[in-house]
C-alpha positions as CSV (number, residue, x, y, z in Angstrom):
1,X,-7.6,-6.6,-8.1
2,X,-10.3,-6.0,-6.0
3,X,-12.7,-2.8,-5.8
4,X,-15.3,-1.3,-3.4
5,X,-18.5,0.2,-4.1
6,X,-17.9,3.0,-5.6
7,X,-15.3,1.7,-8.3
8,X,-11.6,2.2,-6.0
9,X,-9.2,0.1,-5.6
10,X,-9.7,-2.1,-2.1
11,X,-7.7,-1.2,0.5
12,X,-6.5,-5.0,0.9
13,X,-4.9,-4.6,-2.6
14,X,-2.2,-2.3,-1.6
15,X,-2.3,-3.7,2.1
16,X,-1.1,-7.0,0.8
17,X,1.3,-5.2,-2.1
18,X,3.3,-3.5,1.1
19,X,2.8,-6.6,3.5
20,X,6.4,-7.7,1.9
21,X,9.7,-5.9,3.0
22,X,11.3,-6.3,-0.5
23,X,7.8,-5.0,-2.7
24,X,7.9,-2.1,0.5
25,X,11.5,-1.2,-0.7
26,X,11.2,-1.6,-4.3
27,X,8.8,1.4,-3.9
28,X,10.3,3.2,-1.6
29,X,13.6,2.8,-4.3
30,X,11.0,4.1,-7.1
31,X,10.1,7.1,-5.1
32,X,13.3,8.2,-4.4
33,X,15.4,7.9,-7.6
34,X,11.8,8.6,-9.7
35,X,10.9,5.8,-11.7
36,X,13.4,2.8,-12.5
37,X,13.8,-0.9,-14.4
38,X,13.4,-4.3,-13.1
39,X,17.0,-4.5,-14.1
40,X,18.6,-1.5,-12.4
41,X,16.2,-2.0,-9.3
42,X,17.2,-5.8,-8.8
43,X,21.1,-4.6,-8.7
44,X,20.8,-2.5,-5.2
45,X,18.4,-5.3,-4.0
46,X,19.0,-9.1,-2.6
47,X,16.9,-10.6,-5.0
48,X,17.1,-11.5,-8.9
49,X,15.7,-9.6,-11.5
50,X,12.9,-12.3,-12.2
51,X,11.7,-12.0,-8.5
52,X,11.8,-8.2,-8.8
53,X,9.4,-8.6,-11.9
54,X,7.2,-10.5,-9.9
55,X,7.1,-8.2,-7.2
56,X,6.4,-5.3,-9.7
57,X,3.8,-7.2,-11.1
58,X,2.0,-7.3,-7.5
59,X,2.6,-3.8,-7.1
60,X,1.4,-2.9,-10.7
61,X,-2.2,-5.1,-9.7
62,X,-2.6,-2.8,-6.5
63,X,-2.1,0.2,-8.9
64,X,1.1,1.2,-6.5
65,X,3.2,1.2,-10.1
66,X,3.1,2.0,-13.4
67,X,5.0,0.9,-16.0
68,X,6.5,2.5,-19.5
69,X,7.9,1.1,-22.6
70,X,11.0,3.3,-23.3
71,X,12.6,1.5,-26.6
72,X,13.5,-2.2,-24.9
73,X,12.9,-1.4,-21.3
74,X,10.2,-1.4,-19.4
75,X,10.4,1.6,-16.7
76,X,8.1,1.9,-13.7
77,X,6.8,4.9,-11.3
78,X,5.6,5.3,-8.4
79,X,1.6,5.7,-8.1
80,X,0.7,6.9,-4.8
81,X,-3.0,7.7,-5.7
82,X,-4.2,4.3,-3.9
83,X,-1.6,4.3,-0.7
84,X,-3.3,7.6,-0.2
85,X,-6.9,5.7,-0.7
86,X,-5.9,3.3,1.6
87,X,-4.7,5.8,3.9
88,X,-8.2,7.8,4.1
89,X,-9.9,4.0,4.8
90,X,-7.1,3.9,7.6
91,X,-8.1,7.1,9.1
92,X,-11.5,5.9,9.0
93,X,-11.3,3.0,10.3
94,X,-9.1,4.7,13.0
95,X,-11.9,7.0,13.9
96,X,-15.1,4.8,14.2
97,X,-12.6,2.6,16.9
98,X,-11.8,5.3,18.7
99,X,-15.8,6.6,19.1
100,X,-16.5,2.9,19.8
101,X,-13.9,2.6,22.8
102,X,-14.6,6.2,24.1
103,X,-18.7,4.8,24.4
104,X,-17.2,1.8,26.9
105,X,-14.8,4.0,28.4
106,X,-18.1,5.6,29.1
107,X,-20.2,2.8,29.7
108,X,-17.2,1.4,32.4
109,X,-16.8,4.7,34.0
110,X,-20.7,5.2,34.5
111,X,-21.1,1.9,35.8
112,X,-18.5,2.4,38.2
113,X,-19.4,5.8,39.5
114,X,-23.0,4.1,40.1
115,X,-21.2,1.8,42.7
């Protein structure tokens, strides 16, 4: 895990956690049904219980999951606290590119109004 200045999680943590379509339904799975085991998850998925673990586990480092000992199993929720951090350094992001491309739109458009 990775973290910026101010002690949050890196954007790139959960950027690569969602980069894979299985990890990306695994938590959209979570979300729906609330919280769920490796077990029960891997049954509605093509993929075997050990390779759902794994993709918890990657999910659980970019903070996207938490998990919870109930008795023998190990249940995990949904933490959307850093997909909404990563969304804000999106938004951003998004913003200083758009004030950088309206300064050469106006840059181009000056220059070819001097013509």
């Amino acid at each position: 895990m990775t973290s910026t200045a101010d002690g949050q999680r890196a954007p790139e943590d959960v950027l690569v956690a969602l980069a894979d379509p299985i990890r990306r339904e695994v938590l959209a799975v979570l979300a729906r049904e609330g919280g769920a085991t490796s077990t029960s998850l891997a049954a509605g998925l093509p993929v075997t219980r050990q390779a759902v673990a794994k993709h918890l586990a990657v999910l659980d480092r970019a903070g996207l999951v938490r998990a919870h000992r109930a008795g023998r199993e190990v249940r995990y929720e949904v933490d959307l606290q850093p997909l909404r951090q990563a969304m804000r350094w999106m938004d951003t992001l998004a913003t200083q590119w758009e004030h950088r491309l309206d300064a050469i739109k106006d840059l181009a458009e000056g220059a070819t109004g001097e013509a």
